[in-house]
C-alpha atoms as one frame of an Amber mdcrd trajectory, in Angstrom:
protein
  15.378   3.579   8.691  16.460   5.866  11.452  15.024   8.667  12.077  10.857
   7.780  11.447   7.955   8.456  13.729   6.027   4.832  14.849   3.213   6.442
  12.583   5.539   6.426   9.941   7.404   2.595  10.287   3.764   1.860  10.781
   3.064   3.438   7.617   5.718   1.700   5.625   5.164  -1.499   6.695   1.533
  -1.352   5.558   2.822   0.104   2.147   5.016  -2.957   2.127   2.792  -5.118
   3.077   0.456  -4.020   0.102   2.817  -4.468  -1.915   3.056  -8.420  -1.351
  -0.516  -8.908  -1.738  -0.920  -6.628  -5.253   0.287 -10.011  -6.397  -2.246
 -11.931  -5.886  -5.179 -10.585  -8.054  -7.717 -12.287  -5.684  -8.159  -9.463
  -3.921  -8.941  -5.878  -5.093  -6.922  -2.988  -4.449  -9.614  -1.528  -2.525
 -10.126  -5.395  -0.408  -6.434  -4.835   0.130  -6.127  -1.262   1.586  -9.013
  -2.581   4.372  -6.699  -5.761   5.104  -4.158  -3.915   5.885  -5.765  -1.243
   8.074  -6.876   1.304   5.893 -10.834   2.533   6.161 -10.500   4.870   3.579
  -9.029   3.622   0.316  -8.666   6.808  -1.205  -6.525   7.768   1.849  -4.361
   4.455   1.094  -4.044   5.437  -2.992  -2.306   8.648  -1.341   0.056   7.131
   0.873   1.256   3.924  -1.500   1.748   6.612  -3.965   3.778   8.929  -1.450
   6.447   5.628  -0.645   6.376   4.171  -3.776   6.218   6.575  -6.228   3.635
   5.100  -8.063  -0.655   3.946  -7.958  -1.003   0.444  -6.385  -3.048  -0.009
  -9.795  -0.004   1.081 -11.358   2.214  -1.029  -9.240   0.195  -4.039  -9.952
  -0.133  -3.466 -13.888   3.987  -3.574 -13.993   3.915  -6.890 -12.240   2.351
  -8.690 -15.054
């Protein structure tokens, strides 16, 4: 979209990117907000929740 910082594409696509690998249930939630950049996980509940609308635990849980 138009109109977005580079923090927040960058942002987005990390969200996005999340997104793909809550599928796999390999990796915890908190293994994926490091793999995609995040040091705090706490920090990455806030912002999937701020894009998507919804927890990543959440997100995954309506996968299944």
């Amino acid at each position: 979209p138009y109109g977005l910082t580079f923090l927040q594409k960058l942002t987005q696509h990390r969200i996005y990117h999340a997104c793909y690998l809550l599928q796999n249930k390999t990796y915890t939630v908190t293994k994926i907000s490091e793999m995609i950049g995040y040091n705090n996980s706490n920090y990455f509940f806030k912002k999937f929740k701020e894009i998507t609308g919804i927890t990543p635990t959440e997100y995954r849980n309506r996968l299944e």
